[in-house]
C-alpha positions as CSV (number, residue, x, y, z in Angstrom):
1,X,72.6,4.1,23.1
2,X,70.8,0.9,23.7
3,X,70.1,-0.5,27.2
4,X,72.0,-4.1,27.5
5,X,71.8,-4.7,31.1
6,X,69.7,-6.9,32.8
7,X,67.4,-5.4,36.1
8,X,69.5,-6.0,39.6
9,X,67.0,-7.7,41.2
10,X,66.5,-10.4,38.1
11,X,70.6,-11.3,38.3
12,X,70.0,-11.6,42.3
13,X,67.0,-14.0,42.1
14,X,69.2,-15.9,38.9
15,X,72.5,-16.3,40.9
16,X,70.5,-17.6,43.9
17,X,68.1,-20.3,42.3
18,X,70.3,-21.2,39.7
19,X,74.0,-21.6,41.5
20,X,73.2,-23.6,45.0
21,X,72.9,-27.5,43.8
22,X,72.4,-29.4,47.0
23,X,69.6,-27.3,48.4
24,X,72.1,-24.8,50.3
25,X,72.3,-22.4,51.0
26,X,69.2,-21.9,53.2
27,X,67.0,-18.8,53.4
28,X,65.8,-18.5,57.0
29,X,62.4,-17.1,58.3
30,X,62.0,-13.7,59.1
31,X,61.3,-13.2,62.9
32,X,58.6,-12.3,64.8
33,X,58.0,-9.5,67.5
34,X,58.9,-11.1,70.7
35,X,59.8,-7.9,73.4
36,X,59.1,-4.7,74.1
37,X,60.0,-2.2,71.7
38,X,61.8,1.0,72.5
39,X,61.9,4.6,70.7
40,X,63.9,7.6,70.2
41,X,63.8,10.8,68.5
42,X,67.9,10.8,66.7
43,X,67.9,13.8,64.5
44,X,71.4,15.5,62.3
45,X,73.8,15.4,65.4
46,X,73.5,11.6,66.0
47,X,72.7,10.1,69.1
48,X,72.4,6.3,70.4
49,X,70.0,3.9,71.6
50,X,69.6,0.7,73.6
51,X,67.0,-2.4,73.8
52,X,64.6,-2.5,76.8
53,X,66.6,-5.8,77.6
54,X,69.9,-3.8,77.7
55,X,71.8,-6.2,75.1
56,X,71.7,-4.1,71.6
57,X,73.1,-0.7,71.3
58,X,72.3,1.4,67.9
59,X,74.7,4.5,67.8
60,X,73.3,6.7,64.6
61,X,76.6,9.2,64.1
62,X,76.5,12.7,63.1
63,X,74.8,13.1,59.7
64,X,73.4,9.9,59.3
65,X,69.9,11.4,58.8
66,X,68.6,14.8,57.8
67,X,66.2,15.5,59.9
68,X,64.4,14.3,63.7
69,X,63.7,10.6,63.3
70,X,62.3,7.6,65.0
71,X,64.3,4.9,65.5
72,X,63.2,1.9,67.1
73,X,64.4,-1.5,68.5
74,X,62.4,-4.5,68.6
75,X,63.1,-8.1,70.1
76,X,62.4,-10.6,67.6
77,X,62.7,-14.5,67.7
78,X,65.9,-15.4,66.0
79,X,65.8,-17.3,63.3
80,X,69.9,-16.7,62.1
81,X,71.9,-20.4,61.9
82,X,73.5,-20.6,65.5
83,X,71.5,-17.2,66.9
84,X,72.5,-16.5,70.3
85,X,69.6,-15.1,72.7
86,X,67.1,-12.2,71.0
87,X,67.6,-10.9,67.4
88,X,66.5,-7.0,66.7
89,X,64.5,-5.5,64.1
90,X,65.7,-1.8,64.0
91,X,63.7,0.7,62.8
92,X,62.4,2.7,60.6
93,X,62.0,0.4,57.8
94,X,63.1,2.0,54.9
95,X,65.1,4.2,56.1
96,X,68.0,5.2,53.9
97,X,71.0,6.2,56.0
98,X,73.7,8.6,55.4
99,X,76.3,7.6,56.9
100,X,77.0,4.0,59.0
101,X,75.8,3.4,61.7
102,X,77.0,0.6,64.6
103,X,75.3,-2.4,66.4
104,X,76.8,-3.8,69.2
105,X,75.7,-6.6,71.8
106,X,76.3,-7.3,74.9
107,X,77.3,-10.7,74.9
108,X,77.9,-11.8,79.1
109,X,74.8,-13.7,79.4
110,X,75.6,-16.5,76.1
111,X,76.8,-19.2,76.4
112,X,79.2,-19.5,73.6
113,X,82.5,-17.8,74.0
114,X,83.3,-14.5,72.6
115,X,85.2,-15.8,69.8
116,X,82.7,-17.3,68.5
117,X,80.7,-15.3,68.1
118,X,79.9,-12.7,65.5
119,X,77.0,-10.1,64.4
120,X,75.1,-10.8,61.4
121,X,71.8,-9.3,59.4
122,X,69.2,-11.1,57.7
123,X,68.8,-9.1,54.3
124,X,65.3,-8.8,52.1
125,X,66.0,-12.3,50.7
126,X,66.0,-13.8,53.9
127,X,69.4,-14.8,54.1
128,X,71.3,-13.9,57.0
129,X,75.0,-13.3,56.4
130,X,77.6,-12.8,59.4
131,X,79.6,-9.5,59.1
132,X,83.4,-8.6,59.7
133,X,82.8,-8.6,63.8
134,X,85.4,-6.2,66.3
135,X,85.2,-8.4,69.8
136,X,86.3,-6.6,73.1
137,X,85.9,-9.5,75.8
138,X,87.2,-7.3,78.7
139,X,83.5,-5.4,78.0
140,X,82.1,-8.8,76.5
141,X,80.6,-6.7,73.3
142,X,80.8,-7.3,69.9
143,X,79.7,-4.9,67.1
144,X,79.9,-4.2,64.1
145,X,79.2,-1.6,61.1
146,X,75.9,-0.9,59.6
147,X,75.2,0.6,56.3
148,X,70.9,-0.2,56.9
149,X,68.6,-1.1,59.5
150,X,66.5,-4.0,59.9
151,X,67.1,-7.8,61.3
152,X,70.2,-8.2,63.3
153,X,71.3,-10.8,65.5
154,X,74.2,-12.3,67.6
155,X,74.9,-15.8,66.3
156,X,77.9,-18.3,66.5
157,X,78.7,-20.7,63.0
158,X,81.6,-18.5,61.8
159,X,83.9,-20.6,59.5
160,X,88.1,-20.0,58.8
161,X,87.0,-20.3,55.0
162,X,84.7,-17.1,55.5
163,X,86.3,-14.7,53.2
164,X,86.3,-10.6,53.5
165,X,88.1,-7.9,51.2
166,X,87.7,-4.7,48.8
167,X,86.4,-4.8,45.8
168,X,85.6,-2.7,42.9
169,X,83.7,-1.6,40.0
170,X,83.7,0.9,37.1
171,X,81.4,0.7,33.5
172,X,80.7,3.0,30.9
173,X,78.0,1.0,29.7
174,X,74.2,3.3,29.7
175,X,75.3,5.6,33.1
176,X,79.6,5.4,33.4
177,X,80.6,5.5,37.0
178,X,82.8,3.8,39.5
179,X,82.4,2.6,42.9
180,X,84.9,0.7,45.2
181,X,84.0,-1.1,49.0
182,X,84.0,-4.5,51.0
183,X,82.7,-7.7,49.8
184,X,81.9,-10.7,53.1
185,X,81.7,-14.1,51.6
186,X,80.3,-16.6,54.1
187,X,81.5,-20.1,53.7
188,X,78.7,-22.4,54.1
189,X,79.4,-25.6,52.3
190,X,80.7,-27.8,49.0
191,X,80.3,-30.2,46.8
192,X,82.6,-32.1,44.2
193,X,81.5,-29.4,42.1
194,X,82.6,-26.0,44.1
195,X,82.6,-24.6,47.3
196,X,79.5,-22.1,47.9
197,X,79.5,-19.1,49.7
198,X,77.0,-16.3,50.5
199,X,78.0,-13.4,49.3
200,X,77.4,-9.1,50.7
201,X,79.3,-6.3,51.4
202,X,78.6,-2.4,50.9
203,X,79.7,-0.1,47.9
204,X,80.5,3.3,48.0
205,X,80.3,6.1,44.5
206,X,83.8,7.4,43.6
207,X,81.3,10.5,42.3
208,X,79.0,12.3,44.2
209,X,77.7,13.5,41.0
210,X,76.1,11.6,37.9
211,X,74.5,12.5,34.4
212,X,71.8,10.8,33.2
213,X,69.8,11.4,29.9
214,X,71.6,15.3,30.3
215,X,70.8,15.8,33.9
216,X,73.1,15.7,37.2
217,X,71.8,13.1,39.5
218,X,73.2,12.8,43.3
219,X,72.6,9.8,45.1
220,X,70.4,10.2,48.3
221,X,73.3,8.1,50.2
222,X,76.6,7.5,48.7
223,X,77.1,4.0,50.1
224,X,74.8,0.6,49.1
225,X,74.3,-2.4,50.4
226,X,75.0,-4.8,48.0
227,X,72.5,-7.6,48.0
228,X,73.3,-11.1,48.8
229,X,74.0,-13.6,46.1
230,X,75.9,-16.7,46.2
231,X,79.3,-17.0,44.6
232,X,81.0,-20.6,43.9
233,X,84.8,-21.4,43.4
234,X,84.7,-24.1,41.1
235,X,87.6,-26.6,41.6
236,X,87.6,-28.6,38.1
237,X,88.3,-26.7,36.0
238,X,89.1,-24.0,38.5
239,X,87.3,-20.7,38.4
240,X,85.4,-18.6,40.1
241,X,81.5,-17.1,40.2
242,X,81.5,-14.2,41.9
243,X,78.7,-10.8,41.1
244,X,78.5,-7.0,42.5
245,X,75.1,-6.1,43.5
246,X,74.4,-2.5,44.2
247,X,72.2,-0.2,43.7
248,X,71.4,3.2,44.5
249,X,68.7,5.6,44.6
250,X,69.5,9.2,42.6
251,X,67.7,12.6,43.1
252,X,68.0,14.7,39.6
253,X,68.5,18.1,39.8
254,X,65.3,18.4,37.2
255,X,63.3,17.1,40.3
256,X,62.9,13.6,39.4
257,X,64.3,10.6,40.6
258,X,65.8,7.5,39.0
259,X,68.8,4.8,40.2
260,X,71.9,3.0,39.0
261,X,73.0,-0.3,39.3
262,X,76.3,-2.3,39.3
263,X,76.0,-4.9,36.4
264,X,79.0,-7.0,37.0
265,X,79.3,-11.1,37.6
266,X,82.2,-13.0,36.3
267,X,79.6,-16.2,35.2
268,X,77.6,-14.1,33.0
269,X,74.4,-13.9,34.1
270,X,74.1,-10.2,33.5
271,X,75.3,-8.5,29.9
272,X,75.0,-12.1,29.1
273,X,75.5,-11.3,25.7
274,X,78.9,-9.8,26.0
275,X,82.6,-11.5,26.5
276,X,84.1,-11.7,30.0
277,X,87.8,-11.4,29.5
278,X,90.1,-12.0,32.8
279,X,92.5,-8.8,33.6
280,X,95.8,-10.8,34.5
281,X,96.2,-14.2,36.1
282,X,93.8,-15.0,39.3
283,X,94.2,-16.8,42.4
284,X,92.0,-18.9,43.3
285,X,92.2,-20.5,46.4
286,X,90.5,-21.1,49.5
287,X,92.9,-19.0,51.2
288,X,93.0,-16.3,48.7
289,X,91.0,-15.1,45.9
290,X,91.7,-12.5,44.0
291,X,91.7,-11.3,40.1
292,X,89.8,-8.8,37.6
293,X,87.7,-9.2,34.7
294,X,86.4,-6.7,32.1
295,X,83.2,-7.3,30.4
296,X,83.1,-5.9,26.6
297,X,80.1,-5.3,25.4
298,X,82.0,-3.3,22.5
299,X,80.4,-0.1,20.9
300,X,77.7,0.3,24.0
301,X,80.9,-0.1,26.7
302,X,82.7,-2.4,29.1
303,X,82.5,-3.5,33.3
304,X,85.3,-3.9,34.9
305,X,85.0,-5.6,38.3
306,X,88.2,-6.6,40.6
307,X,88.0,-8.4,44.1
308,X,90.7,-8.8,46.9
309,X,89.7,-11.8,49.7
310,X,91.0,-13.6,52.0
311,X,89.7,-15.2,55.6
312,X,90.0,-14.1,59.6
313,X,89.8,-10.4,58.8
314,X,87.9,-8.4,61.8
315,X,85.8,-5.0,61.1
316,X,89.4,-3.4,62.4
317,X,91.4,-5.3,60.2
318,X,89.2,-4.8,57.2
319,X,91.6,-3.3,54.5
320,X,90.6,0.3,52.8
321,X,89.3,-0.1,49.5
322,X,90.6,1.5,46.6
323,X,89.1,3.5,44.0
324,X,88.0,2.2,41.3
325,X,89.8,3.2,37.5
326,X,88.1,6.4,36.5
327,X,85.3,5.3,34.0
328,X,86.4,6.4,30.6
């Protein structure tokens, strides 16, 4: 069977330079070391951590890693649109974990009140994107779920149009599987054209257990981070640009190691060459924006991709996804 998808990283880089007209969204700078660092040893039974300032708390649960492992916190300058005091570069860098972990800050010493606030990550792209954020003000902490590690920051800017739900995926095209999880949209500005959003979330395999080219393949974690893109509901005619991007890294059972990728956006950047057909009637509104689309690509196989969102969802409130159809 011939290959007809198109690398993950190439339909990132496409749906950020080619869908923000206006010059936004923004990437930010990453930040520089500005504090002490701290270190612990967290091995298989979990454990927690916090900054030498006392603000950020890591807590690694049970499982998360397979062996002893150095985690570290370091103060950075923050650099995230409305950062509130230090950000936090959390270490290793790398590191792949098994299952999420949390971040929380302590929040008495900003200025802005606690509902205001939120906890958000600057991913390899630069962008930073604010996450669905669980706020207890009797402890003044807010925190929120963490699929990696690196840049991570307490920042105010979040928007009523900042849209959070499930969403999933399934192909048959080159590798079949499915996957289902959470997509964050982060409202940050429009146009006559559309309204833009920055786009993440975190997928999760429906299978623990893939064949590729004859061999079984598990992934080294089960859940991705899906890297940011930017998604656009167009208001004339109305529509709406919106792409899965996961990927995940596979050990074979034959001792090698390859990865899968999701291949879905509803503009057709990716499997350019085959029809996107809508699964039902959509709604698209600011409020609510939800549908399914299949893309054909015929004798080689199709993508089906659905998505559920709507705004002022907390990490608590965040729906469970659903599986994804069973690829056929």
């Amino acid at each position: 069977m011939k290959k007809v998808w198109r690398s993950l990283p190439l339909v990132t880089a496409l749906l950020l330079s080619c869908s923000a007209p206006g010059g936004y969204p923004q990437p930010s700078p990453f930040g520089t070391p500005s504090g002490t660092s701290k270190h612990l040893l967290i091995g298989v039974a979990g454990g927690s951590m916090t900054s030498a300032d006392g603000v950020l708390t890591l807590s690694i649960p049970a499982g998360a890693v397979a062996a002893d492992t150095d985690f570290t916190i370091t103060p950075i300058t923050n650099t995230a649109p409305g950062g509130q005091g230090s950000a936090y570069r959390l270490g290793p860098d790398g590191l792949l974990l098994l299952a999420p972990a949390t971040v929380a800050f302590q929040v008495s010493t900003v200025a802005a009140p606690i509902d205001q606030l939120t906890v958000a990550f600057q991913d390899g792209s630069a962008y930073w994107l604010r996450l669905p954020t669980a706020r207890d003000a009797a402890s003044t902490t807010i925190q929120a779920t963490a699929s990696h590690l690196g840049d991570w920051a307490a920042s105010t800017g979040t928007s009523p149009r900042d849209l959070f739900g499930t969403v999933t995926y399934s192909t048959t095209v080159d590798v079949p599987f499915s996957a289902t999880g959470t997509a964050t949209l982060n409202y940050v500005g429009e146009d006559s054209r559309a309204a833009y959003y920055l786009a993440g979330g975190t997928m999760t395999l429906w299978s623990q257990s893939l064949v590729i080219r004859g061999t079984t393949c598990t992934p080294l974690s089960p859940t991705a981070t899906q890297r940011t893109s930017v998604a656009e509901l167009v208001k004339e005619p109305p529509d709406f640009f919106f792409a899965i991007n996961a990927l995940w890294d596979l050990q074979c059972i034959d001792g090698t190691r390859t990865a899968v990728a999701t291949t879905f956006d509803s503009e057709g950047v990716s499997l350019f060459r085959c029809p996107r057909i809508p699964v039902g009637t959509p709604i698209l509104s600011p409020s609510h924006l939800q549908g399914a689309m299949t893309i054909d690509c015929g004798s080689d196989g199709q993508v089906t991709g659905s998505w559920d969102l709507s705004p002022g969802l907390t990490a608590a409130a965040l729906p469970r996804p659903r599986r994804a159809a069973r690829a056929r």
